[in-house]
N, C-alpha and C positions, 0 to 999 in steps of 0.2 A: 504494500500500500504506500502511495507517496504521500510526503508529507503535506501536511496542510497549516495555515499560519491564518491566525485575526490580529489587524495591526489597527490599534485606534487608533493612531495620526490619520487611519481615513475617515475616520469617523468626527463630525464638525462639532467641539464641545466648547464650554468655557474653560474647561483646564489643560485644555491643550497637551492632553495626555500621548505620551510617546512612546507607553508599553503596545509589543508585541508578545503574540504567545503563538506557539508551535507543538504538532504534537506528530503523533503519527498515526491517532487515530482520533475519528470525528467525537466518540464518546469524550474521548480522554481530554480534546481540544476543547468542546464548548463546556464540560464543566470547571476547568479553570479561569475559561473566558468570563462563564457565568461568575464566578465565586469572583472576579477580579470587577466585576462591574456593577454588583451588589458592595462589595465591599470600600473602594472606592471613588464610583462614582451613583453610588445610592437607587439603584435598580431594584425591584423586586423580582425574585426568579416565579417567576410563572413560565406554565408554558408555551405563551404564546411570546415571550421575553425569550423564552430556548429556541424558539423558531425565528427571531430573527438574528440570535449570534448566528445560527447555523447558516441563516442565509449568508452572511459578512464570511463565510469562509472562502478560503483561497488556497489554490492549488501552490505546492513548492513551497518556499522560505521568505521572511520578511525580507524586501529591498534593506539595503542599509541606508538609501539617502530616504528622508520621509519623502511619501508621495505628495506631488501636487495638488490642490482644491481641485482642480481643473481634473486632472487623472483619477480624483478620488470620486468624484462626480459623475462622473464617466464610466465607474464599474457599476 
């Protein structure tokens, strides 16, 4: 299975958060994602909150440069 990454720099917040996370598996990914977006940027995990980290997943490993508004917009 290839890896898969959620990078909030694509995602448009007020704290301009610059964690990414990486896993190798979808389960493994959106519970950290979840636990990291309840945690500090105050989400509640529901499941339609799990349906849409899942959507924000992406194939391969976080860029290291942040992405663009423009390119983030765009996915």
């Amino acid at each position: 299975m290839p890896r898969q990454y959620i990078d909030c720099r694509e995602i448009p917040s007020d704290t301009k958060c610059t964690v990414a996370i990486a896993a190798d598996s979808e389960r493994e990914l959106v519970d950290a994602a979840v636990q990291h977006a309840v945690a500090v940027h105050g989400h509640t995990d529901t499941p339609e909150f799990r349906k849409q980290i899942t959507s924000a997943i992406k194939q391969g490993t976080p860029p290291v440069e942040a992405p663009t508004q423009h390119a983030a917009a765009a996915s």
